[in-house]
C-alpha positions as CSV (number, residue, x, y, z in Angstrom):
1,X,0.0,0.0,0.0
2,X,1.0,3.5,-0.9
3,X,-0.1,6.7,1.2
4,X,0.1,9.8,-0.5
5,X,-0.9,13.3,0.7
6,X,-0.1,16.6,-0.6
7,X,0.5,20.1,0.5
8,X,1.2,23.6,-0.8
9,X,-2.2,24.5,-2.5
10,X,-3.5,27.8,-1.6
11,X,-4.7,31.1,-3.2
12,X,-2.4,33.0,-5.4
13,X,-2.6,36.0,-8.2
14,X,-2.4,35.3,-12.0
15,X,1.4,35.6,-12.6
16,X,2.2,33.7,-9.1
17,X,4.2,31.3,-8.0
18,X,3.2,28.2,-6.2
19,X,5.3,24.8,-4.9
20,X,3.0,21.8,-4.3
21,X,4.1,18.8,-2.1
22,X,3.5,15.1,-2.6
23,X,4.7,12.8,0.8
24,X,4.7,9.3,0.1
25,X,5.0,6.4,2.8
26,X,4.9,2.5,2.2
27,X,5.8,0.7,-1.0
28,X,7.0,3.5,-3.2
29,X,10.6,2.0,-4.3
30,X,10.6,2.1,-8.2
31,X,6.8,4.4,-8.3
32,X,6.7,6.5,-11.2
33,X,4.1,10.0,-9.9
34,X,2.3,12.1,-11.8
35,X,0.3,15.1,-11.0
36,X,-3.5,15.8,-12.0
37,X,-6.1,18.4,-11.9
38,X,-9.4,18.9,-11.7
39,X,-11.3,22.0,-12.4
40,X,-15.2,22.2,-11.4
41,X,-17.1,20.2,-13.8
42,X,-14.0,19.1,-15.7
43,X,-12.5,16.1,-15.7
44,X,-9.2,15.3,-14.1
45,X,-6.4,16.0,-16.5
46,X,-2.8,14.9,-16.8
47,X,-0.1,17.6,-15.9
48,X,2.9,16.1,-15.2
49,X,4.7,13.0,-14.6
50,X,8.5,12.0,-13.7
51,X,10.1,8.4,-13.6
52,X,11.7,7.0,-9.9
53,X,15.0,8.2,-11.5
54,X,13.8,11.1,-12.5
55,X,15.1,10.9,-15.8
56,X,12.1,10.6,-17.5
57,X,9.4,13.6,-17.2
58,X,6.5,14.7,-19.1
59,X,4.3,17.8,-19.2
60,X,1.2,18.4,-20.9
61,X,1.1,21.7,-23.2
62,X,-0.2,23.9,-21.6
63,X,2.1,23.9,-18.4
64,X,5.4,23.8,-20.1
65,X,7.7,26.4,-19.3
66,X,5.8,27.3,-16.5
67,X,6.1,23.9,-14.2
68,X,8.2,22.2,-13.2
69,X,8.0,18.3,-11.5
70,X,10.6,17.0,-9.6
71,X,11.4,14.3,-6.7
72,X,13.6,13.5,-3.7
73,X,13.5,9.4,-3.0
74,X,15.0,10.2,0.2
75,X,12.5,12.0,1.0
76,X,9.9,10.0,-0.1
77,X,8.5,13.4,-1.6
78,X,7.6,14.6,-5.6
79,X,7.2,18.5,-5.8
80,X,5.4,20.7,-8.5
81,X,6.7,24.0,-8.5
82,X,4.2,26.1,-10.5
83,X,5.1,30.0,-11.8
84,X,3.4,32.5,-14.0
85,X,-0.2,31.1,-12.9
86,X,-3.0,31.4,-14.7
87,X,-6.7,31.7,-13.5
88,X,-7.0,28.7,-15.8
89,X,-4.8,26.7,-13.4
90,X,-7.3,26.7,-11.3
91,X,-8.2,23.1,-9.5
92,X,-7.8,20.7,-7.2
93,X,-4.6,19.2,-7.5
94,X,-3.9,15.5,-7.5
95,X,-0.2,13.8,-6.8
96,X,-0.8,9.7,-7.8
97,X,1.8,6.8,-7.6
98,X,2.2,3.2,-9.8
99,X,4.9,0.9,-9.9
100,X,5.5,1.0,-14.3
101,X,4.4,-1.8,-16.2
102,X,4.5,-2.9,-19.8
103,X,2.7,0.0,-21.4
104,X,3.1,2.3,-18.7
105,X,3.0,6.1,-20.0
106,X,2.2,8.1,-17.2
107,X,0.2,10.5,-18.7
108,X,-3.6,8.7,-18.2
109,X,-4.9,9.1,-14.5
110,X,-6.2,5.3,-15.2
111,X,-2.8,4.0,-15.1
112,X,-2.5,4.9,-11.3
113,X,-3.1,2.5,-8.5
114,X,-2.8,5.4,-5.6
115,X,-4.3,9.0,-5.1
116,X,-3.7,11.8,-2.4
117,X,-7.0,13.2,-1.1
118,X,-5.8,16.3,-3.5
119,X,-5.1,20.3,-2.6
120,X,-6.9,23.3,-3.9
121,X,-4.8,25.7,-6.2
122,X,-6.8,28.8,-6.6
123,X,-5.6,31.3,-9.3
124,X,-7.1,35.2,-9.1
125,X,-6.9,36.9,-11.8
């Protein structure tokens, strides 16, 4: 079992910065983590996703250049650090962890065995 639980969500101005948080405890040796969001009525999308090395990581469009995911194994911990918000970056913000397997992109939220109970990221514009 893998508990995740994230942190760092709040309210910030378009143009912002923001760091989100992902702790991990139990069996995460070898878990690739992505982040999600969800926007009210939306469904949840992809954002990011890095590998346990870290040497493989994945954005979707619209966040490049502007986020950036990264990981400490030590620290059992994956971060998002998130700069020149938009109010369209508004959501709930979702860390998730899987152990890859054959097929294994990263980039669908059905590909993910655990979730974190998520943290608001409110952009005003």
């Amino acid at each position: 079992q893998v508990q995740l639980v994230e942190s760092g969500g709040g309210l910030v101005q378009a143009g912002g910065s923001l760091r989100l948080s992902c702790a991990a405890s139990g069996r995460t040796s070898g878990s690739a983590m992505g982040w999600f969001r969800q926007a009210p009525g939306k469904e949840r999308e992809f954002v990011a996703t890095i590998s346990w090395s870290g040497g493989s990581i994945f954005y979707t469009e619209s966040v490049k250049g502007r986020f950036t995911i990264s990981r400490d194994n030590a620290k059992n911990t994956v971060y998002l650090q998130m700069s020149s918000l938009k109010p369209e970056d508004t959501a709930v913000y979702y860390c998730a962890a899987r152990r890859p397997v054959l097929g294994f992109t990263g980039r669908r939220a059905a590909e993910y065995e655990y979730w974190g109970q998520g943290t608001q990221v409110t952009v005003a514009s």
